[in-house]
C-alpha positions as CSV (number, residue, x, y, z in Angstrom):
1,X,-22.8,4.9,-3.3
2,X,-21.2,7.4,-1.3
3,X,-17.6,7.5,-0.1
4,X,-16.3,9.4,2.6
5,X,-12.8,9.6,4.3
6,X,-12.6,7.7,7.2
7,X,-12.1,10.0,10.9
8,X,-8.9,10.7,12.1
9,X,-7.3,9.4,15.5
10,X,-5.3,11.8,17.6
11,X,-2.0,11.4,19.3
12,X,-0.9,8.3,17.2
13,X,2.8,7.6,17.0
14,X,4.5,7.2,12.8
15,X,7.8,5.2,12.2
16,X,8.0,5.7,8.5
17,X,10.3,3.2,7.2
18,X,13.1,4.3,4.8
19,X,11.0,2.4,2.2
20,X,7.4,3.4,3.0
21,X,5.4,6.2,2.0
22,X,1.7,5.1,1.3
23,X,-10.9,15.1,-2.9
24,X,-14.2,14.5,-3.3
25,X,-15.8,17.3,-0.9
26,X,-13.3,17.6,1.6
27,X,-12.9,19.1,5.6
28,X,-9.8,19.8,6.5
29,X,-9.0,18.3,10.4
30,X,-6.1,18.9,11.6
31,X,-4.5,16.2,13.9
32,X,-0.9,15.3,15.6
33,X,1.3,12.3,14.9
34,X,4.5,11.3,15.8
35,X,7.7,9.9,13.7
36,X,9.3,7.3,15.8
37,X,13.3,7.4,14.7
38,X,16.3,5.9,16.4
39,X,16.3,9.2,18.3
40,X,13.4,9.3,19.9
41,X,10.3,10.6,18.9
42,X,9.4,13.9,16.8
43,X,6.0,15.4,17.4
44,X,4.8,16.5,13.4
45,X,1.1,17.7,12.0
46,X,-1.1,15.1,9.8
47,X,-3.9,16.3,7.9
48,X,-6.8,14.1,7.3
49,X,-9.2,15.3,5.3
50,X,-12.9,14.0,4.4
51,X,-13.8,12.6,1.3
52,X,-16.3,14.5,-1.1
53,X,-19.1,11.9,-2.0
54,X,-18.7,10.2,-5.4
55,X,-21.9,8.8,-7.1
56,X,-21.3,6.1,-9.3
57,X,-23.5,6.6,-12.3
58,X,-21.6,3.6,-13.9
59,X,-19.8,0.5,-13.0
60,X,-15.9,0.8,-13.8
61,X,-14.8,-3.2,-15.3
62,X,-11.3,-4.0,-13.7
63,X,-8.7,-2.1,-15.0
64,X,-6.3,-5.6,-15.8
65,X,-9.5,-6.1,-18.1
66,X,-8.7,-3.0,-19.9
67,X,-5.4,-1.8,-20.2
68,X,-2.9,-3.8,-23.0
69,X,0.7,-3.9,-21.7
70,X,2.1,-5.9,-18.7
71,X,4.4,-7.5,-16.9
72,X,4.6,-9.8,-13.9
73,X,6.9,-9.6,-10.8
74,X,7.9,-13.5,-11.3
75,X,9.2,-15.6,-7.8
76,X,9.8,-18.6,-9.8
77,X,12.6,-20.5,-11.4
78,X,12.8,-22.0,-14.9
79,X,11.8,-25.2,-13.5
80,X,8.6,-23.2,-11.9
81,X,9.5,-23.5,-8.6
82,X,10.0,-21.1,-5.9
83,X,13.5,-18.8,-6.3
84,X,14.9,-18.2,-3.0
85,X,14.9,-15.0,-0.7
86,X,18.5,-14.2,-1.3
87,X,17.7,-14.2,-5.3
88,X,14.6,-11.8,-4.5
89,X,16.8,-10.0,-2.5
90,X,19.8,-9.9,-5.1
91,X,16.7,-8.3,-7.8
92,X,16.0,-5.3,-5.3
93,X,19.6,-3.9,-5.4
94,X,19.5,-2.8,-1.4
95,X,15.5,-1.2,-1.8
96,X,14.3,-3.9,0.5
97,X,13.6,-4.6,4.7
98,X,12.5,-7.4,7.2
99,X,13.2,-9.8,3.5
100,X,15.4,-12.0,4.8
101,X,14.1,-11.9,8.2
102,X,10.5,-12.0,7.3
103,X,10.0,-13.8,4.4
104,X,9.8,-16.9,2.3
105,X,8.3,-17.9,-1.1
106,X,6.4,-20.9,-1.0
107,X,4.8,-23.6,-3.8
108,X,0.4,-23.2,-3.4
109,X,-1.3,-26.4,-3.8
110,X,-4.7,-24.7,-3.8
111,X,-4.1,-21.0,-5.0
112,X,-4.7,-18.0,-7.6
113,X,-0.7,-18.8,-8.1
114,X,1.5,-21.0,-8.1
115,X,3.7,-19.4,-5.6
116,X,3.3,-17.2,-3.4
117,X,5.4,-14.7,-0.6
118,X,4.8,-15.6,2.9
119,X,5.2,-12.7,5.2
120,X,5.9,-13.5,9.3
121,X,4.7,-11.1,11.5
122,X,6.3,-11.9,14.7
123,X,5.6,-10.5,18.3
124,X,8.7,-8.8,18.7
125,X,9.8,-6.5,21.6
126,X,10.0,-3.0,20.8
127,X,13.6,-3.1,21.3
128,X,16.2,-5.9,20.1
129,X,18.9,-7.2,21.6
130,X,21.8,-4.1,21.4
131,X,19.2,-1.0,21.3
132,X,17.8,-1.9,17.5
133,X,14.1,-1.5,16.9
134,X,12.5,-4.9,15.9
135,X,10.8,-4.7,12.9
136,X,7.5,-7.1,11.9
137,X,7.1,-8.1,8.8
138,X,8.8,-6.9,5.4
139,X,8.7,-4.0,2.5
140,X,10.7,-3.1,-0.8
141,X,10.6,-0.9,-4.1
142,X,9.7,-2.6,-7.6
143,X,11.0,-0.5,-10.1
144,X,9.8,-1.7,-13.9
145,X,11.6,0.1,-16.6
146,X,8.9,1.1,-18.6
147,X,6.2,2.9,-15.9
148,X,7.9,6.5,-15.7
149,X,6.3,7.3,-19.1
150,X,3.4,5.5,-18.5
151,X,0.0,8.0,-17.5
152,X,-1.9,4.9,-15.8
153,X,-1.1,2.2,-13.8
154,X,-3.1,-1.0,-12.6
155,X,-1.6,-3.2,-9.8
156,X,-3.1,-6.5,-9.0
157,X,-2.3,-9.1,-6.5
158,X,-4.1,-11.6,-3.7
159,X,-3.9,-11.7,0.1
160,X,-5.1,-14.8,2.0
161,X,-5.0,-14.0,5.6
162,X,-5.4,-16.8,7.8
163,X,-8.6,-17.3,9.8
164,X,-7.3,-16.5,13.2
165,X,-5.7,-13.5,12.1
166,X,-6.0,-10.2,14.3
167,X,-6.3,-7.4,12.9
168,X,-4.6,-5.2,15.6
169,X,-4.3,-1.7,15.3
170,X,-4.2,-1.9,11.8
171,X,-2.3,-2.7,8.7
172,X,-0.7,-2.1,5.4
173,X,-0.7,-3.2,2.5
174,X,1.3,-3.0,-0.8
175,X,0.0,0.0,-3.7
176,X,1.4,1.9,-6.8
177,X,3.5,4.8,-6.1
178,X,5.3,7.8,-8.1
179,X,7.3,10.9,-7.8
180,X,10.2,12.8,-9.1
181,X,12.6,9.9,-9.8
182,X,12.9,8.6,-6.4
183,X,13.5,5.0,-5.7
184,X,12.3,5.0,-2.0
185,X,9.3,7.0,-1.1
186,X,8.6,8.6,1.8
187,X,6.6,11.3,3.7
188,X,9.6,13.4,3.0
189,X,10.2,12.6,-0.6
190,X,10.2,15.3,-2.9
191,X,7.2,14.9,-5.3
192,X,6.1,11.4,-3.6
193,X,3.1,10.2,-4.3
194,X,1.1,7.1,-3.2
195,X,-1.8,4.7,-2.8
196,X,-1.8,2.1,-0.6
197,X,-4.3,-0.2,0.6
198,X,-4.6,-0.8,4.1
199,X,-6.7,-2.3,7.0
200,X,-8.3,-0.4,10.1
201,X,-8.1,-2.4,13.6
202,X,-12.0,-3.7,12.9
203,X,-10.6,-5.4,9.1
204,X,-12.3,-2.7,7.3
205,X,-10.4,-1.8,4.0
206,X,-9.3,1.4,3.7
207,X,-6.8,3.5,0.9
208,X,-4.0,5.8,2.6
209,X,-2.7,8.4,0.2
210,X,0.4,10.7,-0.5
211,X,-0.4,13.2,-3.1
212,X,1.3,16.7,-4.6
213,X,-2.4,18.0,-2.5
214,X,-2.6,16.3,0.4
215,X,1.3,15.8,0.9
216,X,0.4,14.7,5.2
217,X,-1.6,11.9,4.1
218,X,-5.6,11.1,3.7
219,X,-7.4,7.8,4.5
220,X,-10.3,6.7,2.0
221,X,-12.7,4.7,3.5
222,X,-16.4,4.0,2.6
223,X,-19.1,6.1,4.1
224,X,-21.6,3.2,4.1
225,X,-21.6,-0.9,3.5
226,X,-18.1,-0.9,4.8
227,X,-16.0,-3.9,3.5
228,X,-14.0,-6.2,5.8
229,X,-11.8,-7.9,4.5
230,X,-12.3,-11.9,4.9
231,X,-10.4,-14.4,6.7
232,X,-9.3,-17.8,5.7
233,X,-9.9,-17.2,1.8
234,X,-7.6,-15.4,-1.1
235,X,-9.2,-11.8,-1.4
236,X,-8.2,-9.9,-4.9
237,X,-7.1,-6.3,-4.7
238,X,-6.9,-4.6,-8.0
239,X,-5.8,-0.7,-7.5
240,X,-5.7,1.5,-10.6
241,X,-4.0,5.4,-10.9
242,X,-4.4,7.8,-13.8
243,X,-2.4,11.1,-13.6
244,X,-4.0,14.1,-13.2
245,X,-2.5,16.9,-15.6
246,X,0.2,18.5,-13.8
247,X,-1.1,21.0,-11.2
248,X,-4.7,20.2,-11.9
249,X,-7.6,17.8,-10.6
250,X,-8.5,14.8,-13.0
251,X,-6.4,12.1,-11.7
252,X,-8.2,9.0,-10.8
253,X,-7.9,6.4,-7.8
254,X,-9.6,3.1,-7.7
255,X,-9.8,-0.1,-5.6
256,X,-11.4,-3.5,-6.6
257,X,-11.8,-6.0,-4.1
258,X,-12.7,-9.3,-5.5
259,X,-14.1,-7.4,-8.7
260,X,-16.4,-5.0,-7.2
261,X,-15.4,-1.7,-7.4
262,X,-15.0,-0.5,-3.6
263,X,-13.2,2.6,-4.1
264,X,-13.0,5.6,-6.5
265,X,-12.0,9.3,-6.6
266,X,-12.0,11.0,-10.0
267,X,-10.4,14.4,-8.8
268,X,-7.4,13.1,-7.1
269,X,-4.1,15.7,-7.5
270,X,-0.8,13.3,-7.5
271,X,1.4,15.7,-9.0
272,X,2.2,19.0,-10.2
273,X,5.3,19.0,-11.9
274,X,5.6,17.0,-15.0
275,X,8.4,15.3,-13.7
276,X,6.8,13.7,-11.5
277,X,5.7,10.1,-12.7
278,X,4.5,7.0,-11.8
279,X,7.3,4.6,-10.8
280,X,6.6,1.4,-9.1
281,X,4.9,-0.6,-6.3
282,X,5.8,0.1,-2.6
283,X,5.2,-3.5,-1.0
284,X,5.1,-2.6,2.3
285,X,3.5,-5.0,4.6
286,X,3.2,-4.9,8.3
287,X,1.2,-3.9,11.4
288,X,0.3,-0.1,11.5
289,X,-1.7,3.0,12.6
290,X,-4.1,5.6,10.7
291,X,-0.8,7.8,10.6
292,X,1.1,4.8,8.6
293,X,3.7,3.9,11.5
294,X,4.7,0.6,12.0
295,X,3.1,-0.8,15.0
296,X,3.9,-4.1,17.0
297,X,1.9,-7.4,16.0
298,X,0.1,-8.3,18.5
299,X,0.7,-12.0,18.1
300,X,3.1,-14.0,15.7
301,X,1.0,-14.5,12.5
302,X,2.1,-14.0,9.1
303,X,-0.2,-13.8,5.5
304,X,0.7,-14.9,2.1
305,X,0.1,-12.4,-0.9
306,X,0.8,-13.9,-4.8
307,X,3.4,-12.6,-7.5
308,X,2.4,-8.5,-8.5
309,X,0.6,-8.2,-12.0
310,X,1.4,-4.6,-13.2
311,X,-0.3,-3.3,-16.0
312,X,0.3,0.7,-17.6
313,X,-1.1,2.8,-20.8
């Protein structure tokens, strides 16, 4: 099965949040996108490239199935039930937005978990009330101690989506991330890298990147038997990273989606510097565009996704 990067849009606007960041034969196509800031907005080049085809001569297992340590980001008390947004909140030491606004953690009667975060996603006005810009949903850093010197990472979590959700322009969705100890990437960031899943505006699942060789940002998508993601059932996202030896290509990239490998680039370049490392999850979650800017929600929905489940050699 082949995989190609999916085609770039032009003139799309990008409000990077202070917490977000998100080759296989490859075209480069240059395109334009925007940064919306407080300012006003800031005209800036993306570069998205196409994916070289990838034959799979073997199926990859899940990578929770293979690797030995772990650790889970818990939302519940000792008495198992839901802690409360301001203790979330109080665990992120200031690495977090739209929480408190945007969010609850709620008991699952029928679930892969026993709790899981809800995340609104209200129609908002572009503007709030005093000049702000609204914000839809939420995002934050998770930091565990012991991934810097890890050389792989595996995330896992689930998504239930709720069967009138709209898919709007797009969306994003939480992934591993890494770069020269920094505890909020973005496009700016030295070193960043990152790979997060995503949604187009049809459902389809995409991967948006950040590496040390594509530091403007790529979109993975499959060339053929394109996956939507499903409505009104839990869908399981596993994403898995290997660092490439500094400077050269070898690093690996790939996506699970309910088991089946969907995604996977064996040549990927996430850093070239040795201090550059893996460091966390970037649990960004809200409406966007190919160029990763926040974009409004085109009606007030919201989804639930279930505690993380990190795993690193």
């Amino acid at each position: 099965m082949a995989f190609q990067k999916a085609p770039p849009r032009t003139n799309i606007r990008q409000a990077v949040s202070s917490q977000g960041i998100i080759k296989q034969s490859v075209t480069r196509i240059p395109t334009r996108f925007y940064i919306n800031a407080a300012a006003g907005l800031v005209a800036v080049a993306i570069v998205a490239l196409a994916v070289r085809g990838v034959l799979y001569q073997e199926e990859v297992g899940p990578c929770s199935e293979r690797y030995g340590n772990g650790t889970l980001f818990g939302l519940q008390d000792k008495s198992g039930g839901p802690i409360s947004t301001t203790d979330l909140q109080g665990r992120l030491a200031g690495r977090d937005w739209g929480l408190m606004e945007n969010t609850k953690i709620v008991l699952l009667k029928d679930g892969p978990a026993p709790v899981a975060l809800q995340i609104n996603l209200p129609k908002v006005p572009v503007k709030a009330e005093g000049g702000a810009v609204s914000r839809s949903g939420m995002g934050f850093t998770w930091l565990p101690s012991k991934l810097p010197t890890a050389k792989a990472a595996c995330l896992t979590y689930s998504v239930w989506l709720p069967e009138d959700f709209n898919f709007g322009t797009g969306g994003s969705l939480p992934g591993l991330f890494g770069g020269e100890t920094t505890d909020t990437p973005t496009l700016k960031a030295k070193a960043a890298f990152s790979t997060r899943n995503s949604w187009t505006d049809e459902g389809i699942a995409q991967v948006r990147t950040i590496t040390a060789d594509e530091s403007k940002g790529a979109i993975y998508s499959s060339s053929s038997n394109s996956v939507k993601l499903p409505r009104g059932r839990w869908i399981r996202l596993e994403q898995e990273v290997v660092l490439n030896q500094p400077g050269e290509e070898g690093g690996v990239m790939r996506v699970w989606i309910d088991g089946k490998l969907r995604f996977a680039n064996t040549e990927m370049v996430f850093r070239k510097d040795e201090r550059s490392t893996l460091r966390g999850v970037i649990a960004d979650v809200h409406y966007s565009n190919a160029a990763l800017a926040e974009a409004p929600s085109p009606k007030t929905t919201s989804l639930q996704m279930t505690p993380f489940e990190l795993y690193w050699e």
